[in-house]
FIGU-32822 format. One record per residue: x negated, y negated, z negated of N, C-alpha, C in turn; residue in three letters; residue number from 1. Coordinates in nm, 3 decimals, always signed. Example, Ala and Ser with C-alpha at 12.3 -4.5 7.8 and 13.67 -1.06 7.14 Angstrom:
2
{{-1.319 +0.569 -0.780} {-1.230 +0.450 -0.780} {-1.320 +0.330 -0.780} 'ala' 1}
{{-1.285 +0.225 -0.708} {-1.367 +0.106 -0.714} {-1.290 -0.003 -0.787} 'ser' 2}
This chain:
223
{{+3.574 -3.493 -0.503} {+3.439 -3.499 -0.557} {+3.340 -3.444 -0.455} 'unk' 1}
{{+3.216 -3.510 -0.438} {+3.150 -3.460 -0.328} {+3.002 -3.434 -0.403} 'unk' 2}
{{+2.914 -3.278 -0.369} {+2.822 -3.221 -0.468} {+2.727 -3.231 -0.347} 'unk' 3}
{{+2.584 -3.212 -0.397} {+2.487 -3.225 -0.358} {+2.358 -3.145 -0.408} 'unk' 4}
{{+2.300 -3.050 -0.310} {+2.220 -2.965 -0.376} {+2.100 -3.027 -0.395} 'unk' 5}
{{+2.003 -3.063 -0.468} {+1.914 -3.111 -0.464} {+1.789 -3.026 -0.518} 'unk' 6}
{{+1.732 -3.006 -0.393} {+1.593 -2.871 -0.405} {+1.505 -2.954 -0.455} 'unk' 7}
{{+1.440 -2.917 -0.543} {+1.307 -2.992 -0.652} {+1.195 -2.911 -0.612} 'unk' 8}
{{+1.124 -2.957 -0.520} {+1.007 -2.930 -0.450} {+0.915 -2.929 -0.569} 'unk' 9}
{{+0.883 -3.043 -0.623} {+0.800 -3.091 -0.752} {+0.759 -2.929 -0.793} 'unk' 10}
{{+0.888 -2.859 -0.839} {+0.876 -2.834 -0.986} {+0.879 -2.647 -0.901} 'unk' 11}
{{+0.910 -2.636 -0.756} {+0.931 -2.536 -0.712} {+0.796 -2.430 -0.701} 'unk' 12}
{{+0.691 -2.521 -0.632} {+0.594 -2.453 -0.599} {+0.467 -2.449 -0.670} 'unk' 13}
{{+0.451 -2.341 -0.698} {+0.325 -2.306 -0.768} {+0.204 -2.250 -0.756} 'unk' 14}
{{+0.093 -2.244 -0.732} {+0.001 -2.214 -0.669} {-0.073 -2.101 -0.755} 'unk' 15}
{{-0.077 -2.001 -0.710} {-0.132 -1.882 -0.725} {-0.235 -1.848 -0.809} 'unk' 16}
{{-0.243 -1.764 -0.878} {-0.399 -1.690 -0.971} {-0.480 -1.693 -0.890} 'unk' 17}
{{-0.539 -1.576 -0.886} {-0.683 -1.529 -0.809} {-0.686 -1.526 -0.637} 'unk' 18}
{{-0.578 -1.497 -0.616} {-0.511 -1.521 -0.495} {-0.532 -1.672 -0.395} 'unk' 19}
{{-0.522 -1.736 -0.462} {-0.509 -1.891 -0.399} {-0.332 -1.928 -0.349} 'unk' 20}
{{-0.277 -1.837 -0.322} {-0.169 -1.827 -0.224} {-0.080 -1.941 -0.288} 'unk' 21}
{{+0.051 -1.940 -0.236} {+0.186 -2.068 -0.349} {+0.293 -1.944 -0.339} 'unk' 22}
{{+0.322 -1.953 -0.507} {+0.483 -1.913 -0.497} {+0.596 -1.978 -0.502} 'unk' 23}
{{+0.694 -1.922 -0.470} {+0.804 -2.034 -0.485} {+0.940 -2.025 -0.567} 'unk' 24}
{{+0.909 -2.094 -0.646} {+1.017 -2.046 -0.768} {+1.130 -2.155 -0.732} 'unk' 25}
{{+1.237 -2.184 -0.669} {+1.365 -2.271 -0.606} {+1.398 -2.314 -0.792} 'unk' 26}
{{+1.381 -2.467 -0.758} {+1.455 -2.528 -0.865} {+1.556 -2.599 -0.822} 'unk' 27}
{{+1.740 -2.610 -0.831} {+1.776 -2.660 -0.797} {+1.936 -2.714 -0.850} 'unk' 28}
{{+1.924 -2.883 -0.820} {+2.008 -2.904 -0.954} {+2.143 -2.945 -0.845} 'unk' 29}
{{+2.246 -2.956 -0.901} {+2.418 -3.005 -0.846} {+2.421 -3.168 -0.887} 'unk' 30}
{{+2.460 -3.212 -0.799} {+2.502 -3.357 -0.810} {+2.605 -3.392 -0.818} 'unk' 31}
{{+2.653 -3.423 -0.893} {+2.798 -3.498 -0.875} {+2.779 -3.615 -0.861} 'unk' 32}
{{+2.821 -3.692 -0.680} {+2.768 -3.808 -0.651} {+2.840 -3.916 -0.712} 'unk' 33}
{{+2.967 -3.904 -0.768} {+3.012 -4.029 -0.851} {+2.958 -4.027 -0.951} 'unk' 34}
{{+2.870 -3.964 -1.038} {+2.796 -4.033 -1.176} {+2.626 -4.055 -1.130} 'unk' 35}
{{+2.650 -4.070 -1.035} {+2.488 -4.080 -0.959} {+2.489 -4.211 -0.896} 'unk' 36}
{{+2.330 -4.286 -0.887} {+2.321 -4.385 -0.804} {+2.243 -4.363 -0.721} 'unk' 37}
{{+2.248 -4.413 -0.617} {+2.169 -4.443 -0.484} {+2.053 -4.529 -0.453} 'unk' 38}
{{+1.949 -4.466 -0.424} {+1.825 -4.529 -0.399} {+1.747 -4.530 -0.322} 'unk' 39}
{{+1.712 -4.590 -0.204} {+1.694 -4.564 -0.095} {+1.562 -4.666 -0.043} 'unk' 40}
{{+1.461 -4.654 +0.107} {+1.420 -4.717 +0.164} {+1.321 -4.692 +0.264} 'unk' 41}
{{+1.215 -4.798 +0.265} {+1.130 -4.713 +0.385} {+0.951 -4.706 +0.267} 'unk' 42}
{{+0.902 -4.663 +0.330} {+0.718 -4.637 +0.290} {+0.635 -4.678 +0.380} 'unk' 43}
{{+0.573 -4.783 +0.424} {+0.493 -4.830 +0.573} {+0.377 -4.867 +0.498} 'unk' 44}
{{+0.250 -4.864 +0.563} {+0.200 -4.901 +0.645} {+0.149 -5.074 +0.627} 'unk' 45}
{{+0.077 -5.126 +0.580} {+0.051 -5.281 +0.577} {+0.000 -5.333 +0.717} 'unk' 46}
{{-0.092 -5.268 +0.784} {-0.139 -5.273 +0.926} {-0.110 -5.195 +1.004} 'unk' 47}
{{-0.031 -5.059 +1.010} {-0.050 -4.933 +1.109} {+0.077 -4.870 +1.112} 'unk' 48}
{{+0.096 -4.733 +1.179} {+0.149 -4.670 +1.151} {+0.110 -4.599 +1.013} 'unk' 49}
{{+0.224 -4.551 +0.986} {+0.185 -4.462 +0.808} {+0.121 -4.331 +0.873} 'unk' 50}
{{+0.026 -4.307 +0.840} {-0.038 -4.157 +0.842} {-0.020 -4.081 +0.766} 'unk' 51}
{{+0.071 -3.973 +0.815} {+0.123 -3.869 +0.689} {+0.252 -3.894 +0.673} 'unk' 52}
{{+0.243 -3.823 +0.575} {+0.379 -3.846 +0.485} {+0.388 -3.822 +0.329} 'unk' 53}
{{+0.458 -3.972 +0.267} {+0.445 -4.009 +0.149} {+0.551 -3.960 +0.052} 'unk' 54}
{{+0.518 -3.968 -0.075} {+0.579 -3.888 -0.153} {+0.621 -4.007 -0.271} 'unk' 55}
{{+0.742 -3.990 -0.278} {+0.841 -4.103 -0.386} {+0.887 -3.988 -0.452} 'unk' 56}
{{+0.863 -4.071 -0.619} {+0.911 -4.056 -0.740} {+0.992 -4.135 -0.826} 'unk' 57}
{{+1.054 -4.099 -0.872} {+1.153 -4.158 -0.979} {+1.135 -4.129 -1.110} 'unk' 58}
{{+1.057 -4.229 -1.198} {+1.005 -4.169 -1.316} {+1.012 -4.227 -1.437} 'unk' 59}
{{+1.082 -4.176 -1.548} {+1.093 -4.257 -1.679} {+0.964 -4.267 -1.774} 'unk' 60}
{{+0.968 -4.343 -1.847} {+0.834 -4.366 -1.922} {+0.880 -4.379 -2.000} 'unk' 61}
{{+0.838 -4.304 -2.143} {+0.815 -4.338 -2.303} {+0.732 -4.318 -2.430} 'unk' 62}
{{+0.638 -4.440 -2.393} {+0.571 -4.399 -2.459} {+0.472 -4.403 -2.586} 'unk' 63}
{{+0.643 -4.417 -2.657} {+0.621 -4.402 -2.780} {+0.655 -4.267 -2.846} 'unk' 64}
{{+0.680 -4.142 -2.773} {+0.725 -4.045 -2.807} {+0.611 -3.983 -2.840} 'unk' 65}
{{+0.630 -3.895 -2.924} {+0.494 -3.785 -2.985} {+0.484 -3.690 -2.892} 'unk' 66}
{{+0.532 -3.606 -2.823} {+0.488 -3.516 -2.747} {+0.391 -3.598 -2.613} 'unk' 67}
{{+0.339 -3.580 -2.576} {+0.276 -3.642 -2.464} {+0.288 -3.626 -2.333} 'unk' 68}
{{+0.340 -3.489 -2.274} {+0.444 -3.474 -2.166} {+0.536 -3.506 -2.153} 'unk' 69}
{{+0.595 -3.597 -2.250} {+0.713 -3.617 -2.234} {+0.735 -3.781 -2.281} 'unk' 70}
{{+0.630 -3.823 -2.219} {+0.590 -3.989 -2.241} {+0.576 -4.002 -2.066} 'unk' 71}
{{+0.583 -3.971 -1.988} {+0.605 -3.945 -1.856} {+0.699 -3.872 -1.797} 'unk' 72}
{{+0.783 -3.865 -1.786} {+0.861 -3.778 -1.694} {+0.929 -3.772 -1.553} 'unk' 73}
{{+0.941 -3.724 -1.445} {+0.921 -3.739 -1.302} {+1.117 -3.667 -1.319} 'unk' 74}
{{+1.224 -3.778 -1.293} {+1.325 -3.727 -1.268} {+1.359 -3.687 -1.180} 'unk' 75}
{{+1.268 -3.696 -1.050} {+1.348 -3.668 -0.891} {+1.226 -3.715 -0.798} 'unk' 76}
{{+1.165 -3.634 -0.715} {+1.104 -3.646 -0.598} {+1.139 -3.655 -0.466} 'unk' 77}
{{+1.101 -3.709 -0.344} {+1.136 -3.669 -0.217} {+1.002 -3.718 -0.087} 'unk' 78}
{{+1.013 -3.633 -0.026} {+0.932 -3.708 +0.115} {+0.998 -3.800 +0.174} 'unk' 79}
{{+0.917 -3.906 +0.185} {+0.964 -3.960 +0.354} {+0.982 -3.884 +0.481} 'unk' 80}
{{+1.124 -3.924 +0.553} {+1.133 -3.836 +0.639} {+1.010 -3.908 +0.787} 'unk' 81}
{{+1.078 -3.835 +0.907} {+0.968 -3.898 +1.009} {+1.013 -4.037 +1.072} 'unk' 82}
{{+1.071 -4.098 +0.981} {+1.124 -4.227 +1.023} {+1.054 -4.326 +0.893} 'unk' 83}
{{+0.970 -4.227 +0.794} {+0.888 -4.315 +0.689} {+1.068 -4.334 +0.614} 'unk' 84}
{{+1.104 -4.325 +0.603} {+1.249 -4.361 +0.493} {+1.275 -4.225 +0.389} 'unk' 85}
{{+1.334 -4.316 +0.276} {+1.345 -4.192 +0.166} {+1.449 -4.211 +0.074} 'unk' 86}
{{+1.562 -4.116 +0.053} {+1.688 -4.144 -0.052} {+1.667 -4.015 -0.157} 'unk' 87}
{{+1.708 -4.073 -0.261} {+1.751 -4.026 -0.380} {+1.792 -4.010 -0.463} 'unk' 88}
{{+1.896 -3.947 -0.517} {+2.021 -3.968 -0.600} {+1.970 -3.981 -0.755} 'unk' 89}
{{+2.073 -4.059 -0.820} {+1.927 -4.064 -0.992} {+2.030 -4.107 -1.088} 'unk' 90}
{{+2.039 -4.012 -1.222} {+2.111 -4.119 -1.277} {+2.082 -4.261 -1.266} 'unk' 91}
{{+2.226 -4.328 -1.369} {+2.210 -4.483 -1.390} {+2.084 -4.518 -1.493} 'unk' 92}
{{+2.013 -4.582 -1.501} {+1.946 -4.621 -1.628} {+1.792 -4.713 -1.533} 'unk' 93}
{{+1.689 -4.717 -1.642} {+1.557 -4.739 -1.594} {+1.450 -4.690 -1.555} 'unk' 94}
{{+1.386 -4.698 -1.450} {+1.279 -4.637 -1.346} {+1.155 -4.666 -1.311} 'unk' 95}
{{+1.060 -4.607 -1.311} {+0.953 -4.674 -1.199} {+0.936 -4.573 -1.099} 'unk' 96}
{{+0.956 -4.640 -0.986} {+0.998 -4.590 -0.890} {+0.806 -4.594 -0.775} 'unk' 97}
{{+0.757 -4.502 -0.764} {+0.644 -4.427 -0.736} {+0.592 -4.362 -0.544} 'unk' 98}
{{+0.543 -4.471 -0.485} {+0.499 -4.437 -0.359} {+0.362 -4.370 -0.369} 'unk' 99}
{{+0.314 -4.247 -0.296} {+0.178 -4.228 -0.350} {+0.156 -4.157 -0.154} 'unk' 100}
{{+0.044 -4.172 -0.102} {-0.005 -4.093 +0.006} {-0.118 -4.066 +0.018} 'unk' 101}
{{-0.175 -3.982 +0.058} {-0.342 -3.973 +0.093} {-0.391 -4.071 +0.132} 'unk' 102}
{{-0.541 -4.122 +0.112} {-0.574 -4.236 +0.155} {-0.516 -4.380 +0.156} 'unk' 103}
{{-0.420 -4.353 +0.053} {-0.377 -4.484 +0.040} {-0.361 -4.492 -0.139} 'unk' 104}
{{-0.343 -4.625 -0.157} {-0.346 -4.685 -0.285} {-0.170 -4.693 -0.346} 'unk' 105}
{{-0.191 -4.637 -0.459} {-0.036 -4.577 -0.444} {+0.027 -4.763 -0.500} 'unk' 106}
{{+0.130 -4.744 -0.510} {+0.236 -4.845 -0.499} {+0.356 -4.793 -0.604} 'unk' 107}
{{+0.397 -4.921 -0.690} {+0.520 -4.853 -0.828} {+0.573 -4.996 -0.817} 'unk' 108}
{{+0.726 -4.976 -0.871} {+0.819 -5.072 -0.880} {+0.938 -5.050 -0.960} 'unk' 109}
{{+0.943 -5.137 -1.072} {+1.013 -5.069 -1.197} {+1.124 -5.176 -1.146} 'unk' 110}
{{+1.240 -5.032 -1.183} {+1.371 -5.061 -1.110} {+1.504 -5.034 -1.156} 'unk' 111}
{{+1.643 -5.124 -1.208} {+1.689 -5.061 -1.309} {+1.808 -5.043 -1.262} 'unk' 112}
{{+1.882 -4.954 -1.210} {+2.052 -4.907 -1.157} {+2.107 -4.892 -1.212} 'unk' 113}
{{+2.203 -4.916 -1.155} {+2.369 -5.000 -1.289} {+2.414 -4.818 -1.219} 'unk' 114}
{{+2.541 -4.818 -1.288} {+2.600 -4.684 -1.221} {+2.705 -4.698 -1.133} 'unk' 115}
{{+2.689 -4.591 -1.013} {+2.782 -4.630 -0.871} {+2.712 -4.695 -0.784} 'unk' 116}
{{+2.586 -4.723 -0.808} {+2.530 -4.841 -0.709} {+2.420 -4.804 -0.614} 'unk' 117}
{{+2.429 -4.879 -0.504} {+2.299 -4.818 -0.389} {+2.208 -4.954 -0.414} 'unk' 118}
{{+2.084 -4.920 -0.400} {+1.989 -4.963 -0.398} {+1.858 -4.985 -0.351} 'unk' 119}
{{+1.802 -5.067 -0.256} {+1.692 -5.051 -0.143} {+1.586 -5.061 -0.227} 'unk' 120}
{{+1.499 -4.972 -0.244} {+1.301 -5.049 -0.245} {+1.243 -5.018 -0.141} 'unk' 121}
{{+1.147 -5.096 -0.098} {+1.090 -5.064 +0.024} {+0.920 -5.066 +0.004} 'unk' 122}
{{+0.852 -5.008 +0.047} {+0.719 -4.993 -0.003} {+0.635 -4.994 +0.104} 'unk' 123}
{{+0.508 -5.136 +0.104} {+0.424 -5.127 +0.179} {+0.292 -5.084 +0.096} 'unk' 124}
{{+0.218 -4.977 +0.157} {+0.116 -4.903 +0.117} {-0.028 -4.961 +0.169} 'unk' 125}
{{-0.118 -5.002 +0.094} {-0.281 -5.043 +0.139} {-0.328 -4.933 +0.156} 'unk' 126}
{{-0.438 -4.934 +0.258} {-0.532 -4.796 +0.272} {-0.643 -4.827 +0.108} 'unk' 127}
{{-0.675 -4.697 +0.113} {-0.751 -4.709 +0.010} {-0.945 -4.769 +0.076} 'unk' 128}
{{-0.994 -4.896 +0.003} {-1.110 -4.896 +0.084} {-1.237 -4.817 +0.023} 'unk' 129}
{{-1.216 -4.711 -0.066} {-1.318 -4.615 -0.077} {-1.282 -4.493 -0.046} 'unk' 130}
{{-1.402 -4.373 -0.007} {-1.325 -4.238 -0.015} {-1.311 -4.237 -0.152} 'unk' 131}
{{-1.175 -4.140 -0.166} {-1.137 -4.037 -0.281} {-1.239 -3.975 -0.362} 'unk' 132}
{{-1.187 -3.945 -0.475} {-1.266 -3.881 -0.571} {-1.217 -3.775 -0.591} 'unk' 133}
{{-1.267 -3.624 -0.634} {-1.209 -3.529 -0.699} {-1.222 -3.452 -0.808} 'unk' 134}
{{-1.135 -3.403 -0.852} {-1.162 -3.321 -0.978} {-1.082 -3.183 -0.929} 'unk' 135}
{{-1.133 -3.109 -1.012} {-1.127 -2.975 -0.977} {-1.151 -2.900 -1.108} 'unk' 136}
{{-1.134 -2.763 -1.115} {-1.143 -2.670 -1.205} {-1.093 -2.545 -1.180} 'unk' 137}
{{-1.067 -2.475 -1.339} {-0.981 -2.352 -1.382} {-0.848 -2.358 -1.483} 'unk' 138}
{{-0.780 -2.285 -1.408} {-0.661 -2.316 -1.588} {-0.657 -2.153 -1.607} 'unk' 139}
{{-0.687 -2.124 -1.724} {-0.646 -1.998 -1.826} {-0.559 -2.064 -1.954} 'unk' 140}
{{-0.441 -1.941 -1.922} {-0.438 -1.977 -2.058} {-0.407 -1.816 -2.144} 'unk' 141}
{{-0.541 -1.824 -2.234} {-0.566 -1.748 -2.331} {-0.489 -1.582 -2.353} 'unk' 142}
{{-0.353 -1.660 -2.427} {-0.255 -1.645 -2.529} {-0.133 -1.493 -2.436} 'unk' 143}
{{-0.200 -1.521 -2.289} {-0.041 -1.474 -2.195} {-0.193 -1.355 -2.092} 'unk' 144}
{{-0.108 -1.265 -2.035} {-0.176 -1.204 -1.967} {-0.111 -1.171 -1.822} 'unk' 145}
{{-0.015 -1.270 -1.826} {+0.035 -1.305 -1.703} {+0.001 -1.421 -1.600} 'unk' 146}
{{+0.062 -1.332 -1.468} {+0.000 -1.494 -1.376} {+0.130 -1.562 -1.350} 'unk' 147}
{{+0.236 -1.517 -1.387} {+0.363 -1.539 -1.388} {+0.369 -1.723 -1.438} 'unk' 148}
{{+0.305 -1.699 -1.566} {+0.307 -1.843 -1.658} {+0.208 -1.927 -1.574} 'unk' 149}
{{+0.252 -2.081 -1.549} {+0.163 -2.138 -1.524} {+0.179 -2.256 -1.631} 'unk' 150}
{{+0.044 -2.373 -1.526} {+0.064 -2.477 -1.659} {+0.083 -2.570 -1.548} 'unk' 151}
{{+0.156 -2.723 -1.566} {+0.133 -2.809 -1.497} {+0.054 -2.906 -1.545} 'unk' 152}
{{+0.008 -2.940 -1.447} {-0.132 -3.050 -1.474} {-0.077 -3.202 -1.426} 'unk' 153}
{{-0.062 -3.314 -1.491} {-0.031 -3.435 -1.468} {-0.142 -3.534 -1.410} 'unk' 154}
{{-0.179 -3.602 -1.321} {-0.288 -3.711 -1.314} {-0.226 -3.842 -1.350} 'unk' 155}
{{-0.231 -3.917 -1.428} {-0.188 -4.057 -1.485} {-0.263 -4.149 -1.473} 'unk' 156}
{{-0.217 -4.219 -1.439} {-0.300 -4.386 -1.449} {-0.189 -4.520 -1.473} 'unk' 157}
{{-0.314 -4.615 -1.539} {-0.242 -4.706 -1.567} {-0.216 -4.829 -1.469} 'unk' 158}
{{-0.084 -4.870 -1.455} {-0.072 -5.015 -1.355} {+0.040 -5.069 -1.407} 'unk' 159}
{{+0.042 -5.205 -1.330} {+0.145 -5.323 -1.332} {+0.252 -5.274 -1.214} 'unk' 160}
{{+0.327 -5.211 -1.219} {+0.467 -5.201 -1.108} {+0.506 -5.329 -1.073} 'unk' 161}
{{+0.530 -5.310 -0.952} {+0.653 -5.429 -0.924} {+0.783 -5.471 -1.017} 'unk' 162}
{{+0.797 -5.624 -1.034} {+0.909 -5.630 -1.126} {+0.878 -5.602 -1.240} 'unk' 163}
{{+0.751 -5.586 -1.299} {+0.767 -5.516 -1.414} {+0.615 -5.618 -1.483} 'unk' 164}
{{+0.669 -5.679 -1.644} {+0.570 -5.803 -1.704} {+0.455 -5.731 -1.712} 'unk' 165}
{{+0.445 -5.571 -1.783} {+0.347 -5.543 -1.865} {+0.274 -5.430 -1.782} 'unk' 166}
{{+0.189 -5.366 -1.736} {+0.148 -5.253 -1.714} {+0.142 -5.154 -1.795} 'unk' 167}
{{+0.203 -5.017 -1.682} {+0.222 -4.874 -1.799} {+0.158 -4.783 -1.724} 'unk' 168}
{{+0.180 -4.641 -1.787} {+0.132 -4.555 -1.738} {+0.226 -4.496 -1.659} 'unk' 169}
{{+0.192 -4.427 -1.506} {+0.255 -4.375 -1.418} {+0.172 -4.230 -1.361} 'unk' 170}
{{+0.278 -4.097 -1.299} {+0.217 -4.030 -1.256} {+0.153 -4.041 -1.118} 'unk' 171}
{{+0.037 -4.007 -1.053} {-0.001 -4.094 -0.931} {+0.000 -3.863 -0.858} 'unk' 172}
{{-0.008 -3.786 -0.928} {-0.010 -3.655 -0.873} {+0.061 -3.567 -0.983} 'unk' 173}
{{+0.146 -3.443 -0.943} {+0.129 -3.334 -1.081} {+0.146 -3.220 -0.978} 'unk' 174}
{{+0.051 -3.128 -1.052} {+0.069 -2.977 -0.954} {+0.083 -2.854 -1.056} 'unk' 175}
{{+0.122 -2.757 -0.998} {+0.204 -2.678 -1.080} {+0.058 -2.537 -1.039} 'unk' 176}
{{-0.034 -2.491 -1.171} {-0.126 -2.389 -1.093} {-0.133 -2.252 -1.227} 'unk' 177}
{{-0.110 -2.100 -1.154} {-0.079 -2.025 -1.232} {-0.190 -1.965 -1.294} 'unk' 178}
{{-0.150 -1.892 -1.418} {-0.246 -1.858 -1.497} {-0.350 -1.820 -1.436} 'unk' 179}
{{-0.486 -1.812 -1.481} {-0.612 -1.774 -1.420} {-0.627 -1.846 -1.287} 'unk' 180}
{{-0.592 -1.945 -1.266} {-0.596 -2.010 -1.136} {-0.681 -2.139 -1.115} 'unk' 181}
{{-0.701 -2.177 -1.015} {-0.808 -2.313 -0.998} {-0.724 -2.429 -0.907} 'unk' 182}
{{-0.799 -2.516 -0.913} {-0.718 -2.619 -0.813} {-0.820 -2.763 -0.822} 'unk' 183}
{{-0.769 -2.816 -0.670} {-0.841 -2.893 -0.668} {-0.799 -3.012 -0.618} 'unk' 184}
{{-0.829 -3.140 -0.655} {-0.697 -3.258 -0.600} {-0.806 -3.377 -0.555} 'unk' 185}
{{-0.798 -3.436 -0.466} {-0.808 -3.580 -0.406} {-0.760 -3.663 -0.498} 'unk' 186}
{{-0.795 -3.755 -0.538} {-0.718 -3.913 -0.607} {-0.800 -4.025 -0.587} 'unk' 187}
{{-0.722 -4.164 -0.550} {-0.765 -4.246 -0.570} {-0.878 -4.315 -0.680} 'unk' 188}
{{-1.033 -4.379 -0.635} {-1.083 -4.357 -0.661} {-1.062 -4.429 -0.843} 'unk' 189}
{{-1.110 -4.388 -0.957} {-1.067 -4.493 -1.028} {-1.072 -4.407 -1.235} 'unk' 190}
{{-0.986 -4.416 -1.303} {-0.985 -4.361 -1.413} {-0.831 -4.254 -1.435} 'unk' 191}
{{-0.842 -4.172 -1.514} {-0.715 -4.128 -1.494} {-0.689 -4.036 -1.642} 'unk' 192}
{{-0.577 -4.004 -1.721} {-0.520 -3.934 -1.810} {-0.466 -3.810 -1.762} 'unk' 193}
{{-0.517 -3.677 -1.778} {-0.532 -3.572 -1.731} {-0.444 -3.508 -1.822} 'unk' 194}
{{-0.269 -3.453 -1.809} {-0.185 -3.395 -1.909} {-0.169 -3.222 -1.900} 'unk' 195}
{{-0.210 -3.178 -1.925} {-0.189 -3.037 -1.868} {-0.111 -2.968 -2.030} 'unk' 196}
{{+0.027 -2.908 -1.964} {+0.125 -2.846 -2.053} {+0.183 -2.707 -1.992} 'unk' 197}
{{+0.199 -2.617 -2.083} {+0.261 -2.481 -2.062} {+0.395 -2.443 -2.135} 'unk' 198}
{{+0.421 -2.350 -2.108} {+0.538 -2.314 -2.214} {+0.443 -2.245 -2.326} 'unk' 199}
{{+0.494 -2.276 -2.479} {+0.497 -2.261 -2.617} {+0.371 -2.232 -2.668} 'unk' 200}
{{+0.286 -2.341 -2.607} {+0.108 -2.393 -2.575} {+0.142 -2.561 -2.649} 'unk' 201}
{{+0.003 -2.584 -2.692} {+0.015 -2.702 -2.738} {-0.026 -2.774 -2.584} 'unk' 202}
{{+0.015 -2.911 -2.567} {-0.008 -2.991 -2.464} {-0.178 -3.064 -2.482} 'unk' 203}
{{-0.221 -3.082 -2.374} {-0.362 -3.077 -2.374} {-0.377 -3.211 -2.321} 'unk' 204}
{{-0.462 -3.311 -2.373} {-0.458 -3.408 -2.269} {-0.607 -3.491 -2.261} 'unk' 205}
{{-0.628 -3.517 -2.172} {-0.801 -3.573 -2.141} {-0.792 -3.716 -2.075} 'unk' 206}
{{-0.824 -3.762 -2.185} {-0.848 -3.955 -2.162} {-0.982 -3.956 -2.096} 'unk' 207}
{{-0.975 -4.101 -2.005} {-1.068 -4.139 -1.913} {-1.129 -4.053 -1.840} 'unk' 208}
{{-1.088 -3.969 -1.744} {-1.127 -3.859 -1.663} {-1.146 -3.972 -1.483} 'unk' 209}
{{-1.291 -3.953 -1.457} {-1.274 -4.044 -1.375} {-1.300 -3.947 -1.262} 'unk' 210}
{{-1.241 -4.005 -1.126} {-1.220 -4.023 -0.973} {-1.302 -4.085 -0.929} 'unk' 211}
{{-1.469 -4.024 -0.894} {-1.546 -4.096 -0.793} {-1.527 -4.115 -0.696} 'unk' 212}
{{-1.576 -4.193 -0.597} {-1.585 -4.196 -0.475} {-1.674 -4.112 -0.451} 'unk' 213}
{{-1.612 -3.982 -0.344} {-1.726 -3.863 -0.240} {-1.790 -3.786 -0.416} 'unk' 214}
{{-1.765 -3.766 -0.451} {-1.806 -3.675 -0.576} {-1.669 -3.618 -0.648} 'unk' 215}
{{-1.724 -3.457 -0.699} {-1.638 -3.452 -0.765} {-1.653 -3.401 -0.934} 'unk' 216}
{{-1.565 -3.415 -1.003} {-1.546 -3.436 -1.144} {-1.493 -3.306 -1.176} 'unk' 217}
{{-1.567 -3.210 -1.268} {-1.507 -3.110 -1.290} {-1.445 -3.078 -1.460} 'unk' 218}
{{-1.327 -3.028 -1.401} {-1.216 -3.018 -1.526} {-1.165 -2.890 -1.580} 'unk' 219}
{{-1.186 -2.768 -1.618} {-1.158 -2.663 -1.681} {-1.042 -2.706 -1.790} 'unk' 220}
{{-0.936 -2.601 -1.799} {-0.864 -2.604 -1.913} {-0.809 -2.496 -1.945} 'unk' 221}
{{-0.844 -2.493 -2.060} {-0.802 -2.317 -2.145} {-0.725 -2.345 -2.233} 'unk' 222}
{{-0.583 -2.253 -2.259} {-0.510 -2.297 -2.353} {-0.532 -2.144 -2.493} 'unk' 223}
């Protein structure tokens, strides 16, 4: 049997109270690569070299479930390495599988792995032709007088994936920011579903939160 540590960046780093600073809380799960499938490819570039480096997700959607964090869920992240290529081990089942980079227009492709199986997507990325929009704020939450607790904040939007008849909702950012803390994010310019959840907090969520171009949109959330 051959194991595999898999460090969850996603879910590791958290960005600081009053401080600004990131902490790093190591999330990290064991693989057992025979009940796992393989998913693999590159992230380019439509005209150029890729600038940066892009960030793939593996993400289930349901959403018909009542909780609302959990009508999105992000099973597995990774960077492209400096060759623009990216693998990731995932259970068997169904995916939309999530390219997102700065300045570019993110890219999804709903994708479904049998179990035991490797599997290529390959993702060409458009530049985005407006600047970014931002939103920004505070998160308190109330109830805790720690900076220990944070909340994560989801950015959602809706699209048509590759392979896929109907358009759904996908995560295009989520950042992890601790109590009494602020933050501030770039996104493509456009509309977006704003999920912000804590531990044993009700889940908060803000429809049509828009992403100007060169302006930004301000978002406070107090639990």
């Amino acid at each position: 049997t051959e194991l595999i540590l898999d460090f969850d960046a996603m879910r590791s780093v958290v960005q600081a109270g009053s401080s600004g600073k990131y902490l790093l809380k190591p999330t990290v799960k064991v693989l057992d690569t025979t009940n796992y499938s393989l998913i693999s490819g590159t992230v380019l570039d439509a005209d150029a070299p890729l600038v940066g480096t892009a960030l793939v997700t593996a993400q289930v959607t349901d959403p018909g479930n009542p909780e609302v964090e959990e009508q999105i869920v992000i099973k597995a992240g990774t960077l492209a390495d400096e060759n623009d290529q990216y693998t990731l081990f995932l259970e068997p089942g169904n995916y939309n599988l999530v390219a997102v980079q700065t300045d570019y227009l993110p890219e999804c492709a709903a994708v479904t792995l049998p179990a035991d199986s490797s599997t290529t997507i390959d993702f060409i990325l458009m530049t985005a032709t407006t600047a970014p929009g931002t939103i920004s704020g505070t998160v308190v939450i109330s109830g805790s007088t720690s900076d220990e607790q944070y909340v994560t904040i989801d950015f959602r939007q809706e699209v048509t994936c590759e392979n896929a008849l109907d358009a759904t909702m996908i995560t295009i950012k989520s950042i992890n920011i601790a109590n009494s803390g602020s933050y501030t994010v770039e996104l493509p310019e456009g509309e977006y579903q704003v999920v912000a959840s804590t531990y044993d907090e009700v889940t908060q969520s803000f429809e049509d939160v828009v992403a100007e171009a060169g302006t930004t949109t301000s978002l406070d959330i107090t639990f």
